[in-house]
Biopython code that builds the backbone (N, CA, C, O; Angstrom):
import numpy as np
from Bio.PDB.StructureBuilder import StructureBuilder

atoms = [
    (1, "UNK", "N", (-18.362, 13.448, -17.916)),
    (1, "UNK", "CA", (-18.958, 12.126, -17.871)),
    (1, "UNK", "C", (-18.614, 11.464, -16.535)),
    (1, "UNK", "O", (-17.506, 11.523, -16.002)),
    (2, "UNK", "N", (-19.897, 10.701, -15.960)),
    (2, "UNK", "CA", (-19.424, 10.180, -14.190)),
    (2, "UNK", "C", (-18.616, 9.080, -14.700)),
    (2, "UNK", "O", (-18.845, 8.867, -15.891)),
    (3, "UNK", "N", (-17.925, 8.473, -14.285)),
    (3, "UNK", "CA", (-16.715, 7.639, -14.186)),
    (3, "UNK", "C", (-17.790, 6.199, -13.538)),
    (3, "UNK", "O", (-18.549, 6.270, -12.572)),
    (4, "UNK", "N", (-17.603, 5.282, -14.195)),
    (4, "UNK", "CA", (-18.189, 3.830, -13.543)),
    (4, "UNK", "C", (-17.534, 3.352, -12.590)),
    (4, "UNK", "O", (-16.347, 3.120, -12.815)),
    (5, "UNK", "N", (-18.058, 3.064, -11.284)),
    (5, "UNK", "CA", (-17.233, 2.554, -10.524)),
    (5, "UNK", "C", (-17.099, 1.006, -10.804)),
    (5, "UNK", "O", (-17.894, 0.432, -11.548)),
    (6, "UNK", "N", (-15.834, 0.220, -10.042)),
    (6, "UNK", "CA", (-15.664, -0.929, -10.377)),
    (6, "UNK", "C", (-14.830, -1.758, -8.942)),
    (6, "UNK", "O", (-13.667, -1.794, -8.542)),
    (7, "UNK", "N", (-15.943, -2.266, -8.550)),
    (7, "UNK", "CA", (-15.053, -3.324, -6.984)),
    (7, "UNK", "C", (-14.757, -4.538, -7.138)),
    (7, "UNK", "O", (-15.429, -5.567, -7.061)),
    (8, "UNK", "N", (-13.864, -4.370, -7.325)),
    (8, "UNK", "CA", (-12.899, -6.171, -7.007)),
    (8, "UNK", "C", (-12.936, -7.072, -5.944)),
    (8, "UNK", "O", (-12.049, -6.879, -5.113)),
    (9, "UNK", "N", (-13.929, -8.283, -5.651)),
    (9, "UNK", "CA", (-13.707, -8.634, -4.670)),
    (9, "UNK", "C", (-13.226, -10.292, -4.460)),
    (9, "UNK", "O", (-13.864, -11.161, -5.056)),
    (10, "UNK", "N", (-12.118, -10.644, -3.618)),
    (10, "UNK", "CA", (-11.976, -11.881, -3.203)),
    (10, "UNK", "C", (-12.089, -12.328, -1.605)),
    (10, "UNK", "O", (-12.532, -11.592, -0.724)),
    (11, "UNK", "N", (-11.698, -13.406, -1.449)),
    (11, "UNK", "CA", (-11.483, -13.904, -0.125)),
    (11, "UNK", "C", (-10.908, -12.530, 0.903)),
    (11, "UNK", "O", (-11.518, -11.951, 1.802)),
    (12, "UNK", "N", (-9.743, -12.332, 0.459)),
    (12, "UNK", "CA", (-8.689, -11.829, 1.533)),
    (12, "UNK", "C", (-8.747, -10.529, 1.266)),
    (12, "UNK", "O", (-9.030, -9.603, 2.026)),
    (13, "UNK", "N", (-8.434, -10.516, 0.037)),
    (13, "UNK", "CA", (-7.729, -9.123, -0.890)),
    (13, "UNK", "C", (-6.417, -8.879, -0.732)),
    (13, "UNK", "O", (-5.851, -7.827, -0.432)),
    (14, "UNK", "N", (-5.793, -10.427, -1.062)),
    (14, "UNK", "CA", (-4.414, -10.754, -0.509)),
    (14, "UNK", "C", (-3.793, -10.986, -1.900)),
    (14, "UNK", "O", (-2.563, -11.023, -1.927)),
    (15, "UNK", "N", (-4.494, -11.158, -3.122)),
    (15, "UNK", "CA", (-4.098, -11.297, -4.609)),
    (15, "UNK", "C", (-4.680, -11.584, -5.771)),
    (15, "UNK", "O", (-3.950, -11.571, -6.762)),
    (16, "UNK", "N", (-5.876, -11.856, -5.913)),
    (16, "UNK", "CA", (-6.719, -11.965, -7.316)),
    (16, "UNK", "C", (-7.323, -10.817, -7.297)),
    (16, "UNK", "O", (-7.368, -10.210, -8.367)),
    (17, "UNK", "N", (-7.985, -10.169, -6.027)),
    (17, "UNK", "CA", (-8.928, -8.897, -6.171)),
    (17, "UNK", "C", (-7.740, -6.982, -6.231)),
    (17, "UNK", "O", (-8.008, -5.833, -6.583)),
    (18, "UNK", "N", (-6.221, -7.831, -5.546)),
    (18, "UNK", "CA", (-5.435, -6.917, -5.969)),
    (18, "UNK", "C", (-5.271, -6.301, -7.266)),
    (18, "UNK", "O", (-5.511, -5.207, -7.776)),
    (19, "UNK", "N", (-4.605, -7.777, -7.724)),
    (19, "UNK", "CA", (-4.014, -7.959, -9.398)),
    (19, "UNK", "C", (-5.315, -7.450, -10.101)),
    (19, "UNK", "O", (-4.999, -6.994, -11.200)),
    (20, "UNK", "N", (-6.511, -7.369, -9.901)),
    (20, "UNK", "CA", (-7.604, -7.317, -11.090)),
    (20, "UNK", "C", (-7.721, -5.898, -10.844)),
    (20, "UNK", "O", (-7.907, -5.214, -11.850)),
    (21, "UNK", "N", (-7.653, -5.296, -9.721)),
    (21, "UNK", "CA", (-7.711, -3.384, -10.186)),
    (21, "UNK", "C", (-6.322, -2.827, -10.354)),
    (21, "UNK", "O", (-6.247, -1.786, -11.007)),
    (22, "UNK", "N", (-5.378, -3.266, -9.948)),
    (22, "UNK", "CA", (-3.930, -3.155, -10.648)),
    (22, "UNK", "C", (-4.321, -3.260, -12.107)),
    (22, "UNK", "O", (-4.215, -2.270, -12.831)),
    (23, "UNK", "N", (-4.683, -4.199, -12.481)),
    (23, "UNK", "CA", (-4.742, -4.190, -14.344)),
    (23, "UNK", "C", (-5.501, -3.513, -15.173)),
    (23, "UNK", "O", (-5.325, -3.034, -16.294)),
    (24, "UNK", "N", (-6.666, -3.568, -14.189)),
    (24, "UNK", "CA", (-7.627, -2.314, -14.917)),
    (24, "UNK", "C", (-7.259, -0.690, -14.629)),
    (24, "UNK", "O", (-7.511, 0.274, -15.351)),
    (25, "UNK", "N", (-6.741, -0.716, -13.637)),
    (25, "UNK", "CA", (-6.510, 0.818, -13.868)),
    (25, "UNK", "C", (-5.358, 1.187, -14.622)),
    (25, "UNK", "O", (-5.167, 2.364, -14.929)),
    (26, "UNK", "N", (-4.292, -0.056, -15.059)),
    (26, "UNK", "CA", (-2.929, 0.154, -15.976)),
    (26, "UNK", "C", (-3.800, 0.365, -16.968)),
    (26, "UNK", "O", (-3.828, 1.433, -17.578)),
    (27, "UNK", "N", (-4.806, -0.897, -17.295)),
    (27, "UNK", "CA", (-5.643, -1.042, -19.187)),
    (27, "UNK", "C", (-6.311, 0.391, -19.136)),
    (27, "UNK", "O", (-5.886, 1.187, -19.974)),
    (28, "UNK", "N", (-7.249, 0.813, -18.314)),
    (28, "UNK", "CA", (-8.262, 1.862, -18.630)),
    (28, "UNK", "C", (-7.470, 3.412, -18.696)),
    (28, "UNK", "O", (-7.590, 4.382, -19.444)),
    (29, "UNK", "N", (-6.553, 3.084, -17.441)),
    (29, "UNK", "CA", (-6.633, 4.779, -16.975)),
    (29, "UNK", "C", (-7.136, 5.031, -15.571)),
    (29, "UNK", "O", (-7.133, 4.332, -14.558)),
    (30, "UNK", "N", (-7.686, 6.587, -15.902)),
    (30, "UNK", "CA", (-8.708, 7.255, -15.007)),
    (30, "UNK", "C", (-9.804, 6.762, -15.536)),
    (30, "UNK", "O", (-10.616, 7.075, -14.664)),
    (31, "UNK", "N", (-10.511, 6.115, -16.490)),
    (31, "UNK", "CA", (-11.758, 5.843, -16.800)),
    (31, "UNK", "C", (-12.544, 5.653, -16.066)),
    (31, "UNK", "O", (-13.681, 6.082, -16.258)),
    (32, "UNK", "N", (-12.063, 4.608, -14.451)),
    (32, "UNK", "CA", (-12.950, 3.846, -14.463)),
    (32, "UNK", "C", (-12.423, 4.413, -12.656)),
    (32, "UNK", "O", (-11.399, 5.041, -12.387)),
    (33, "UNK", "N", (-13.331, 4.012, -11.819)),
    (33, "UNK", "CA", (-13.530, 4.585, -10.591)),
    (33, "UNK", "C", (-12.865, 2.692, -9.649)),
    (33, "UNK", "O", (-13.664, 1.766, -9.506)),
    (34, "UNK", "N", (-11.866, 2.621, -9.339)),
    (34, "UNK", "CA", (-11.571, 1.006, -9.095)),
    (34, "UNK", "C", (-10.903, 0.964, -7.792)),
    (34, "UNK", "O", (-10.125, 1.763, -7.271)),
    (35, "UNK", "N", (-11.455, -0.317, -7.324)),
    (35, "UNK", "CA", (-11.174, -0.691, -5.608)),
    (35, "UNK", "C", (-11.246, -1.728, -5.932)),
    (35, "UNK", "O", (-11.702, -2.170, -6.987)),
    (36, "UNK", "N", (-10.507, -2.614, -4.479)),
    (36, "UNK", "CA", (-10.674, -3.907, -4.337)),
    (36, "UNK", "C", (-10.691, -4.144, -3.056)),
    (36, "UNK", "O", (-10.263, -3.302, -2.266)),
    (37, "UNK", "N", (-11.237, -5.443, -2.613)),
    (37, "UNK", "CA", (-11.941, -5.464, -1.307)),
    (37, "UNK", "C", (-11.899, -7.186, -0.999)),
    (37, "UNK", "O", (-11.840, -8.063, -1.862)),
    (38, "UNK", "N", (-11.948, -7.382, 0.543)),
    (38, "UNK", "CA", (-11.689, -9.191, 0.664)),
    (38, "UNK", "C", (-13.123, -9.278, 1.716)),
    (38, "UNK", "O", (-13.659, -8.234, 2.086)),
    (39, "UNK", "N", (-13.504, -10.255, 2.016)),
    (39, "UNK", "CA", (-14.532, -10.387, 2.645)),
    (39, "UNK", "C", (-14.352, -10.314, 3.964)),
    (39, "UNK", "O", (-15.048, -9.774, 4.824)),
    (40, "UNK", "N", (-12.680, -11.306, 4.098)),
    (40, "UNK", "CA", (-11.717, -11.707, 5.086)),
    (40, "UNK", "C", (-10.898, -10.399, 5.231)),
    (40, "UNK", "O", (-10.673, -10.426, 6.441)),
    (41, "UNK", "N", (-10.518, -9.670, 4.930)),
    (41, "UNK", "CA", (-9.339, -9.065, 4.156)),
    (41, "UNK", "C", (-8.239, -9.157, 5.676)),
    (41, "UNK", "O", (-8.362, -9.063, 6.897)),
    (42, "UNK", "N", (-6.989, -9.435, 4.495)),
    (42, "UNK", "CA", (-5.775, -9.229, 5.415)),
    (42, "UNK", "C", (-4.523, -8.899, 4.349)),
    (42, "UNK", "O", (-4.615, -8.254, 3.305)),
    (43, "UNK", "N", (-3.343, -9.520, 4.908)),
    (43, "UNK", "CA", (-2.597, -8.701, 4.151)),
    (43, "UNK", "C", (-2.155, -9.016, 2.527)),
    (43, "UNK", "O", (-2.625, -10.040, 2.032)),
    (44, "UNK", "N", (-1.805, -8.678, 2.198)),
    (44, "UNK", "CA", (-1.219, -8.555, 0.442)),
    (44, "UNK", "C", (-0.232, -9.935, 0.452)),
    (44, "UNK", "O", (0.440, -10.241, 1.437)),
    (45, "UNK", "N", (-0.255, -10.640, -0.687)),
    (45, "UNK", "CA", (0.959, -12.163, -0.353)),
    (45, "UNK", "C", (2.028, -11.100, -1.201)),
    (45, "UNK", "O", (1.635, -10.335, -2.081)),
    (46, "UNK", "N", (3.122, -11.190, -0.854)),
    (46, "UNK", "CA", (4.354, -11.245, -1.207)),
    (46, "UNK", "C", (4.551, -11.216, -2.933)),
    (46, "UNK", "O", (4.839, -10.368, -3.778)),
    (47, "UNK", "N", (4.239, -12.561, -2.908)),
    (47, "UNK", "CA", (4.577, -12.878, -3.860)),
    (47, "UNK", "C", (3.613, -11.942, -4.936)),
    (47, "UNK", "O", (4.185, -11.279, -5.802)),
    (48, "UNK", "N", (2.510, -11.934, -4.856)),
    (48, "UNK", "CA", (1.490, -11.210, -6.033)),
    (48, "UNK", "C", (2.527, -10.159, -5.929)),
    (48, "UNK", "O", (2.853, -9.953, -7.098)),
    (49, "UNK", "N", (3.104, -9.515, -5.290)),
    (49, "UNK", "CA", (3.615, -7.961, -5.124)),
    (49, "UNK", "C", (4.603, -8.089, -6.239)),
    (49, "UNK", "O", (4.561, -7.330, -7.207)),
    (50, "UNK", "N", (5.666, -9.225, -6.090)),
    (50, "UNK", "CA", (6.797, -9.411, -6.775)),
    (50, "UNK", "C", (6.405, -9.703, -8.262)),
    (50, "UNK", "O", (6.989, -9.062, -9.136)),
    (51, "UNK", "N", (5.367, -10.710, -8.643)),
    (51, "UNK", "CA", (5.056, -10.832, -9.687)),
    (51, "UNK", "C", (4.468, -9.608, -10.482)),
    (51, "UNK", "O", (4.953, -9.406, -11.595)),
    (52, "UNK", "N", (3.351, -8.663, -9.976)),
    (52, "UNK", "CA", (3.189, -7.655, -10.417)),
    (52, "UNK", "C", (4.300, -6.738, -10.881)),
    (52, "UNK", "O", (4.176, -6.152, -11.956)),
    (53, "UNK", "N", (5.164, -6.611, -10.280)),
    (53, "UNK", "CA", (6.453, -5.838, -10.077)),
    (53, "UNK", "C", (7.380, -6.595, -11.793)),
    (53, "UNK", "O", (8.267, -5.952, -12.354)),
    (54, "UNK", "N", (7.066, -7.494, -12.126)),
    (54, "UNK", "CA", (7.779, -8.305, -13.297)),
    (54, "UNK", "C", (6.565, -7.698, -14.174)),
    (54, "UNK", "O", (6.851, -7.458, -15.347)),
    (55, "UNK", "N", (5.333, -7.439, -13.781)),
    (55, "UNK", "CA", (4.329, -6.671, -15.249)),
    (55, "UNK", "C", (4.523, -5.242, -15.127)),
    (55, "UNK", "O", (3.552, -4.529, -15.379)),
    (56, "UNK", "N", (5.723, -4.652, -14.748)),
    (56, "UNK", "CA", (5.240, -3.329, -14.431)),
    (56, "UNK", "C", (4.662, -2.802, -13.545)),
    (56, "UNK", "O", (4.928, -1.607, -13.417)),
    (57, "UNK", "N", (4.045, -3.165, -12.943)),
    (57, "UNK", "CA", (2.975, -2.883, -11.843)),
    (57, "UNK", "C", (3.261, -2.659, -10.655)),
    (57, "UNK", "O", (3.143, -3.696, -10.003)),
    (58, "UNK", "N", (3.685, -1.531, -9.854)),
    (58, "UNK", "CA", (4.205, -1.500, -7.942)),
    (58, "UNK", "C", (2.598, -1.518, -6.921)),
    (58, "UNK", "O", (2.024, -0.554, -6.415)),
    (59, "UNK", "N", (2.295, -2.684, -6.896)),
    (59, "UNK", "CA", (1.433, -2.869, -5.489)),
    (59, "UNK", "C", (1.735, -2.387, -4.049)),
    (59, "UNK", "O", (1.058, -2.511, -3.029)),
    (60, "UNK", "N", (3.053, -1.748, -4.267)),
    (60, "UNK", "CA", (3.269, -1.438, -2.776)),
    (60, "UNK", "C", (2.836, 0.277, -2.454)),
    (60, "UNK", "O", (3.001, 0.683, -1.303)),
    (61, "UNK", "N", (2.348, 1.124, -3.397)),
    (61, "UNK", "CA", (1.770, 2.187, -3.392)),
    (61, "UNK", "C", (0.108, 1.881, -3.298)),
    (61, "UNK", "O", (-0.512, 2.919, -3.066)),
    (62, "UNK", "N", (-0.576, 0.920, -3.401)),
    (62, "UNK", "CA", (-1.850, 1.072, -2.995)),
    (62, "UNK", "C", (-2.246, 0.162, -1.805)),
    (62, "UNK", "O", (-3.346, -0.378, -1.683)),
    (63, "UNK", "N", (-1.312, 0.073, -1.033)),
    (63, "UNK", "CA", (-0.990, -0.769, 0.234)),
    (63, "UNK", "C", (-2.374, -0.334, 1.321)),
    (63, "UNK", "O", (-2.769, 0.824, 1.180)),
    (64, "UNK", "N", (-3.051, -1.129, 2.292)),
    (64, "UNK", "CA", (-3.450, -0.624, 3.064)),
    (64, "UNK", "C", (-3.153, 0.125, 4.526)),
    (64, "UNK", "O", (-3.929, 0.425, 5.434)),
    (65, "UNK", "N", (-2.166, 0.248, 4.427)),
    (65, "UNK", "CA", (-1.692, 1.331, 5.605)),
    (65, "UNK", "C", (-1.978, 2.622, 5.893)),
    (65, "UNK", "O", (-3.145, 2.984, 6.050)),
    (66, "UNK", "N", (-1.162, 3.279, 5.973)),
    (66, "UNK", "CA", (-1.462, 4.489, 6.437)),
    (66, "UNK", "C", (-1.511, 5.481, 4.712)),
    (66, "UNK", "O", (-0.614, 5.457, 3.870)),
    (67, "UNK", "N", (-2.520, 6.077, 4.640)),
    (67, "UNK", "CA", (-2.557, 7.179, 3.578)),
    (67, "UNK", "C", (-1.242, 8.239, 3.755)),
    (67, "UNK", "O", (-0.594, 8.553, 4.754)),
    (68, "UNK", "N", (-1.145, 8.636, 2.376)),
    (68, "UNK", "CA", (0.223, 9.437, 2.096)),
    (68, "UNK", "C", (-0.461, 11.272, 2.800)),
    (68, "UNK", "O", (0.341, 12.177, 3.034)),
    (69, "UNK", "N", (-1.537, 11.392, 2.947)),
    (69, "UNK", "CA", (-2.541, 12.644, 3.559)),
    (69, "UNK", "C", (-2.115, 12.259, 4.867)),
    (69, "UNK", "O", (-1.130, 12.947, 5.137)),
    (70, "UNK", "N", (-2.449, 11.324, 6.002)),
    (70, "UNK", "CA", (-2.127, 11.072, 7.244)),
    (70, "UNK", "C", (-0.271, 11.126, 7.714)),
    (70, "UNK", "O", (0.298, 11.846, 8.535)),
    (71, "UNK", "N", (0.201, 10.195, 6.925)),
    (71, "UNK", "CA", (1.501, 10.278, 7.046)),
    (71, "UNK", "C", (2.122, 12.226, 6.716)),
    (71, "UNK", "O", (3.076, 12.759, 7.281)),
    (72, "UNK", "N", (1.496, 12.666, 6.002)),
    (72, "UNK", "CA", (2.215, 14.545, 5.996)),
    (72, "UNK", "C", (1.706, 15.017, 6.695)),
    (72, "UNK", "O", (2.481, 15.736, 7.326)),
    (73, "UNK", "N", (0.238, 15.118, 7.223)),
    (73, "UNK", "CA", (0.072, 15.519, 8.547)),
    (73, "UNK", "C", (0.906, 15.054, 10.104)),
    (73, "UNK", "O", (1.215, 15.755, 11.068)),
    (74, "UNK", "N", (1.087, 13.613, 9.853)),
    (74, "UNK", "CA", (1.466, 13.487, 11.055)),
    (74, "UNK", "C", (3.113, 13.484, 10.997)),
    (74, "UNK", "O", (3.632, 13.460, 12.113)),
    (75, "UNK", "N", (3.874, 13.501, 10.056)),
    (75, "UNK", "CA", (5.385, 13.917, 9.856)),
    (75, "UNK", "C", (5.704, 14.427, 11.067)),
    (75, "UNK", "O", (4.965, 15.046, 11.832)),
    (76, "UNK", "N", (7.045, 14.085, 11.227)),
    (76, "UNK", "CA", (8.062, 14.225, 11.858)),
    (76, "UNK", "C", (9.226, 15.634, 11.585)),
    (76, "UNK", "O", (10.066, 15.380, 10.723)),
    (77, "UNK", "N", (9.325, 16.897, 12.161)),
    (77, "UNK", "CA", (10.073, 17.734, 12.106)),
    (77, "UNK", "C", (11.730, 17.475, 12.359)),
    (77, "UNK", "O", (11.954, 16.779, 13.349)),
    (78, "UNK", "N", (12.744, 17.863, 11.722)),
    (78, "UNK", "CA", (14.083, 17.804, 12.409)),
    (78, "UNK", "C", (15.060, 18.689, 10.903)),
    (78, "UNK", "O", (14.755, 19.162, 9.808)),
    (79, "UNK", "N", (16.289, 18.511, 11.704)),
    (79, "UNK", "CA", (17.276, 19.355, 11.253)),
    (79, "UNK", "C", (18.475, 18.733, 11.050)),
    (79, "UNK", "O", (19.246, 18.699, 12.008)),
    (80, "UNK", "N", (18.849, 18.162, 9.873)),
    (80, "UNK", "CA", (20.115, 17.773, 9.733)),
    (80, "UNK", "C", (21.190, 19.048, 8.873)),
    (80, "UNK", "O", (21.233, 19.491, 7.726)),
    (81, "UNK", "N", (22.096, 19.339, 10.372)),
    (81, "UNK", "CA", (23.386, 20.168, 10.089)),
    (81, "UNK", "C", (22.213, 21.442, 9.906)),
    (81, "UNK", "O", (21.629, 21.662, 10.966)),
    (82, "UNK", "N", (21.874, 22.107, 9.023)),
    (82, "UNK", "CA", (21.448, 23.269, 8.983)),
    (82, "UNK", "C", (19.996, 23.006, 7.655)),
    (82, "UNK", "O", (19.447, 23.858, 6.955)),
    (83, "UNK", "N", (19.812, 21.881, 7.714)),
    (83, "UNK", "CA", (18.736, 21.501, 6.632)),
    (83, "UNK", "C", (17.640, 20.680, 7.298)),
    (83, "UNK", "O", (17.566, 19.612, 7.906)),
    (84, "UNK", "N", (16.637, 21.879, 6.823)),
    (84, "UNK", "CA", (14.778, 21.185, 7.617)),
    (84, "UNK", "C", (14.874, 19.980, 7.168)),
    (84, "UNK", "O", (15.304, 19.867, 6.019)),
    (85, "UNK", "N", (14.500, 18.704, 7.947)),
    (85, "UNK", "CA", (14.140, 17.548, 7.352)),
    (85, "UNK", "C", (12.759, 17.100, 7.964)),
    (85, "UNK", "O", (12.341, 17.485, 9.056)),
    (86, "UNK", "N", (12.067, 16.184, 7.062)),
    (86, "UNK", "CA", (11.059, 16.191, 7.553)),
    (86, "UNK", "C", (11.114, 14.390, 7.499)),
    (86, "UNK", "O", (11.823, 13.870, 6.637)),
    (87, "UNK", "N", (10.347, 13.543, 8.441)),
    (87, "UNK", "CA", (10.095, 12.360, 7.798)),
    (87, "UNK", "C", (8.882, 11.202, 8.730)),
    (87, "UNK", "O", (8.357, 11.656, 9.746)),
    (88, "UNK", "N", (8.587, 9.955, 8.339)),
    (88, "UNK", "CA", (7.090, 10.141, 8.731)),
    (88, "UNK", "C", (7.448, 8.813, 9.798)),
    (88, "UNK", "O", (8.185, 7.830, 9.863)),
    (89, "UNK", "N", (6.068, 9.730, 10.801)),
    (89, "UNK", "CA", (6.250, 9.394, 12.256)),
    (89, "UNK", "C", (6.456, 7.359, 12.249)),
    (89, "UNK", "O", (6.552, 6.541, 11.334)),
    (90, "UNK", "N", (6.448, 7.275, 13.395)),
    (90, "UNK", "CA", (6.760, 5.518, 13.516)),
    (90, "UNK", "C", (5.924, 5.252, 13.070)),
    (90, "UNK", "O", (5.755, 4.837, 11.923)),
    (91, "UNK", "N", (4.808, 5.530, 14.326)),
    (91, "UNK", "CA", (3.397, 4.471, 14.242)),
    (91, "UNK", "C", (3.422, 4.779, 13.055)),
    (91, "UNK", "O", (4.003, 3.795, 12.598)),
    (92, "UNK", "N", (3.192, 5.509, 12.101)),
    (92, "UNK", "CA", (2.751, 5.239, 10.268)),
    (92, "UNK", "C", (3.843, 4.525, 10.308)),
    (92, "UNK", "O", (3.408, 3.438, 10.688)),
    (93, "UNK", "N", (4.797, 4.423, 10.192)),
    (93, "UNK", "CA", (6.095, 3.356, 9.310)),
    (93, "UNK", "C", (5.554, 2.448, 9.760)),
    (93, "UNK", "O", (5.269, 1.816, 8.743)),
    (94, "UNK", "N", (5.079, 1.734, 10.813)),
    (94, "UNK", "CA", (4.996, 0.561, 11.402)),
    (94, "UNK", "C", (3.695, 0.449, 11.251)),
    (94, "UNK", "O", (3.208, -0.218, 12.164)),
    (95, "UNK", "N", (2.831, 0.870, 10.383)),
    (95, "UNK", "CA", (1.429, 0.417, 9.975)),
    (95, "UNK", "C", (1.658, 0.322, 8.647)),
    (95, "UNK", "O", (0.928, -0.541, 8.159)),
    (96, "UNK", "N", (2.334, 0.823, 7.887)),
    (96, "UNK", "CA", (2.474, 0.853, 6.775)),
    (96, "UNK", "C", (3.282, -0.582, 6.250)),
    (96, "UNK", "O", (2.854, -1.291, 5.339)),
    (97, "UNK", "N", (4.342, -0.804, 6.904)),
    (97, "UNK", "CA", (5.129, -2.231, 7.153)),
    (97, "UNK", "C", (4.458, -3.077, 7.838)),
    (97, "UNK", "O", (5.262, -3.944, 8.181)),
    (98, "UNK", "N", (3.523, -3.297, 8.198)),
    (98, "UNK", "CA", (2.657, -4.498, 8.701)),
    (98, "UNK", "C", (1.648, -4.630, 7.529)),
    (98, "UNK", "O", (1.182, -5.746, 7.302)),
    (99, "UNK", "N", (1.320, -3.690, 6.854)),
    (99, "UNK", "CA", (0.299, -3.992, 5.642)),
    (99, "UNK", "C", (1.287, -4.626, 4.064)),
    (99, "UNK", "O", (0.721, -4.893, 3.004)),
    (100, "UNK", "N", (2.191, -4.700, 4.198)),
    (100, "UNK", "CA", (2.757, -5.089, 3.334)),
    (100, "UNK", "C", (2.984, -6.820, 3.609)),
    (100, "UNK", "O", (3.421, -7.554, 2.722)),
    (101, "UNK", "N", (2.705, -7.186, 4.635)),
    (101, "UNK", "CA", (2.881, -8.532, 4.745)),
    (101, "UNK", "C", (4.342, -9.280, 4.475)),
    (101, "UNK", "O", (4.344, -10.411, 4.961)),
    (102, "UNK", "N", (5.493, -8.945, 3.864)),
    (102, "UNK", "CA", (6.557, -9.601, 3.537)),
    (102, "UNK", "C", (7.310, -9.421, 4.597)),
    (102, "UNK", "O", (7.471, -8.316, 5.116)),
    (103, "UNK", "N", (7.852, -10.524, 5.022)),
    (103, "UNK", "CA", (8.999, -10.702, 5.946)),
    (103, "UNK", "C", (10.109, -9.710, 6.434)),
    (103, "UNK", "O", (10.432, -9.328, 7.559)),
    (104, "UNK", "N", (10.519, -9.468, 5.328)),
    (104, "UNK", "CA", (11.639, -8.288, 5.892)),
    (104, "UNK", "C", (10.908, -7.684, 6.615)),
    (104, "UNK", "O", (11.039, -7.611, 7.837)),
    (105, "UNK", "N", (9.731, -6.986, 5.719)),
    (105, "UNK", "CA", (9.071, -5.902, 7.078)),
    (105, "UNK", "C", (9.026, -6.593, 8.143)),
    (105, "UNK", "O", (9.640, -6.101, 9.089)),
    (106, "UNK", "N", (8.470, -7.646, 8.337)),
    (106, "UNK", "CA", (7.762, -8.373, 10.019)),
    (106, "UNK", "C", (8.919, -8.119, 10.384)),
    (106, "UNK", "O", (8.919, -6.992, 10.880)),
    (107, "UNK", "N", (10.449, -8.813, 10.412)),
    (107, "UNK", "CA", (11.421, -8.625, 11.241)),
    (107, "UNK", "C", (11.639, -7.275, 11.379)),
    (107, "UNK", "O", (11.687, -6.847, 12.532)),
    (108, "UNK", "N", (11.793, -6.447, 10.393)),
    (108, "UNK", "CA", (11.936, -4.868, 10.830)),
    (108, "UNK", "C", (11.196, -4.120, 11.859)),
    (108, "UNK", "O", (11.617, -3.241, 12.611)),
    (109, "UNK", "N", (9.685, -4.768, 11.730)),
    (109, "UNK", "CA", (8.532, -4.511, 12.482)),
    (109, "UNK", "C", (9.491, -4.438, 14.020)),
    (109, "UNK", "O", (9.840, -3.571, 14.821)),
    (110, "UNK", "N", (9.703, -6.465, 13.769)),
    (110, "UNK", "CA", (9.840, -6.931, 15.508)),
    (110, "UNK", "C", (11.153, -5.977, 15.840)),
    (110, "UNK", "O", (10.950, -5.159, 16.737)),
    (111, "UNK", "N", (12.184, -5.970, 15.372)),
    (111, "UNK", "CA", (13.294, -4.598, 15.926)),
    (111, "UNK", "C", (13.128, -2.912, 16.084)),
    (111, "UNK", "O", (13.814, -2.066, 16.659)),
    (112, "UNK", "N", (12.329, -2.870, 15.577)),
    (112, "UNK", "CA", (11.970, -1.229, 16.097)),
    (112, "UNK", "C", (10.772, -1.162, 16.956)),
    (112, "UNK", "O", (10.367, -0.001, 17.012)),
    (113, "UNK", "N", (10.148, -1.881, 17.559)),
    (113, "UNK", "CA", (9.041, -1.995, 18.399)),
    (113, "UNK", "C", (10.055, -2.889, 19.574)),
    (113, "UNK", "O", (9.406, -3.448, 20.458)),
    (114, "UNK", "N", (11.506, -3.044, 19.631)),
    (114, "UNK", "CA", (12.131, -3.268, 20.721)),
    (114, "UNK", "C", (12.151, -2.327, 21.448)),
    (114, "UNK", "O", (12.721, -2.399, 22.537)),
]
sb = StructureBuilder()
sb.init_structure("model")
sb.init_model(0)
sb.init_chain("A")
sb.init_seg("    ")
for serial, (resi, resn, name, xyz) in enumerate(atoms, 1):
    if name == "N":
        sb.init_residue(resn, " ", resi, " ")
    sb.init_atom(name, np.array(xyz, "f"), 0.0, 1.0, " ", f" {name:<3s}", serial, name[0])
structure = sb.get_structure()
């Protein structure tokens, strides 16, 4: 059976069009084919993140940054003591922490781009 798609849209896509495919894909499942989208769009508020986070819900995995496919391609090789390590390049950390919008990141942002 094709799956219905379903787009969420607000102003920004900074927290009503978040929270509404956050909930439908907790209520449905896979049922339902779900995005959300801002007209404006910018970043995620904080706060929706934290409140979701009190329903269960982690908004910080459908973040707009860098895809978890881009970030393993573009990984970082190294070797701690005698063990492959692998871990993901800047520019993704630092796109990924600018789409999250909360403060800590911004200051983290502004110190590693020193």
């Amino acid at each position: 059976m094709k799956k219905s798609k379903v787009l969420f849209v607000c102003a920004h896509n900074s927290a009503r069009s978040q929270m509404a495919e956050a909930f439908l894909k907790q209520l449905a499942g896979d049922r339902f084919d779900v995005e959300s989208a801002g007209l404006e769009p910018g970043k995620i508020n904080p706060v929706v993140v934290d409140v979701m986070k009190e329903a269960g819900i982690d908004l910080m995995t459908s973040l707009s940054g860098v895809s978890t496919e881009t970030a393993f391609a573009n990984k970082k090789h190294g070797v701690y003591g005698d063990i492959p390590v692998f871990f993901i390049d800047l520019k993704d950390f630092l796109s990924n922490k600018r789409a999250t919008g909360r403060k800590k990141d911004e200051a983290d942002i502004e110190a590693l781009e020193k």
